[in-house]
C-alpha positions in Angstrom: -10.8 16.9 6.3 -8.7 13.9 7.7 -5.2 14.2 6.9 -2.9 11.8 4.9 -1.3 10.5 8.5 -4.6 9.9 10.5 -5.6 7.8 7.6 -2.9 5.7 7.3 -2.8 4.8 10.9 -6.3 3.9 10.1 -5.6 1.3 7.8 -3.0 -0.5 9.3 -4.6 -0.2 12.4 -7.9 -2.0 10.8 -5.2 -4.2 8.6 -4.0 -6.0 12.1 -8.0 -6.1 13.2 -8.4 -8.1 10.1 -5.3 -10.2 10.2 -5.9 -10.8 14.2 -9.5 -11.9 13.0 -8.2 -14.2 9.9 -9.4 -12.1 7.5 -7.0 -12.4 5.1 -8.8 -10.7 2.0 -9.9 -7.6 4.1 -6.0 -7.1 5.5 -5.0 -7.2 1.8 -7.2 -4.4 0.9 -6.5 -2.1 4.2 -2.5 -2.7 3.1 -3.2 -1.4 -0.4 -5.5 1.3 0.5 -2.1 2.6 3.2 0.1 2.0 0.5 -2.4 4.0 -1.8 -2.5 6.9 0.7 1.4 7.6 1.1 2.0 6.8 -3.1 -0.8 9.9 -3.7 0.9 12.3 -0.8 3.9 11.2 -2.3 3.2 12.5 -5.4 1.3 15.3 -4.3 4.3 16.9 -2.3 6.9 16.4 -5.4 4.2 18.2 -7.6 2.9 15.8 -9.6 -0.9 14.7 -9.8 -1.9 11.6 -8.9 -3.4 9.4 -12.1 -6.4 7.8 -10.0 -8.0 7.8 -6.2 -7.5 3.8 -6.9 -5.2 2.2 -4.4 -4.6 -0.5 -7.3 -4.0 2.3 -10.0 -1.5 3.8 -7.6 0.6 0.8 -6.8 0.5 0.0 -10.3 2.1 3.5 -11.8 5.0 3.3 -8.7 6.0 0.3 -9.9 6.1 1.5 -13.6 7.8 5.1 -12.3 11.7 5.1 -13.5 13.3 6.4 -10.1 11.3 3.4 -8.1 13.5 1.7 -6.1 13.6 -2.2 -6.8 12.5 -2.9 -3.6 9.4 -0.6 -3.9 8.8 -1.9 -6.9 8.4 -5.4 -5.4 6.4 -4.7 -3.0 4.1 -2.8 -5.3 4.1 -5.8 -7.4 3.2 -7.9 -4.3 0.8 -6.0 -3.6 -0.7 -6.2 -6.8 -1.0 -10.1 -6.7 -4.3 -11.4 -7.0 -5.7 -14.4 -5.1 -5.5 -17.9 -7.0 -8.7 -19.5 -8.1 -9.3 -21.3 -4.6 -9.0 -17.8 -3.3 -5.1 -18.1 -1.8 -2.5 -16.0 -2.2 -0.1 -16.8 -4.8 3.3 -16.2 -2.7 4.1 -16.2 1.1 4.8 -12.0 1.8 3.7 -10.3 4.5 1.9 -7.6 2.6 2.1 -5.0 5.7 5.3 -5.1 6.1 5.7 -4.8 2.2 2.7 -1.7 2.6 4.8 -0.5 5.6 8.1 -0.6 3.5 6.2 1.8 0.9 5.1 4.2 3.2 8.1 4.4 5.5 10.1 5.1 1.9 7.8 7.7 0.4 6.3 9.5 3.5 9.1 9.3 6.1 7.6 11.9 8.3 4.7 9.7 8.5 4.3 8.8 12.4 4.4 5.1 12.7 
């Protein structure tokens, strides 16, 4: 079985392949999934289970968790945006970073 850290170099390492290749859709989805990852080791370490194997589902119940942090809750809301009907984003974020921000927050012994 992978572990939790393999896979989240994983995403962010395919997230920059897709940004690098202006694939803007497909660099939203590898920044959830990393944020995804470190929200359900997150929870698994402090004993809770996680709701949903859905990146989405995740983001969405750190964001509605009590002790979230405003920032995190931000950048779970960010990335939670969906694309306009011309398929932009609504705001200018760098939703990495904003996955990164997650990660580094709730996983600090992650190796980045």
């Amino acid at each position: 079985m992978t572990n939790w850290k393999t896979e989240l170099n994983e995403e962010f390492k395919m997230a920059q392949e897709a940004l690098d290749a202006k694939n803007q859709g497909k660099m939203r989805v590898c920044a959830r999934r990393a944020a995804g990852i470190a929200i359900r080791e997150y929870l698994i370490q402090h004993g809770i289970k996680p709701p949903s194997v859905s990146a989405y589902d995740l983001l969405k119940f750190l964001g509605e968790m009590d002790d979230t942090p405003a920032d995190l809750r931000q950048a779970s809301a960010f990335l939670r945006l969906r694309v306009t009907k011309d398929f932009r984003f609504p705001v200018d974020v760098d939703l990495v970073a904003e996955a990164k921000k997650i990660c580094s927050a709730l996983t600090p012994d992650w190796d980045h």
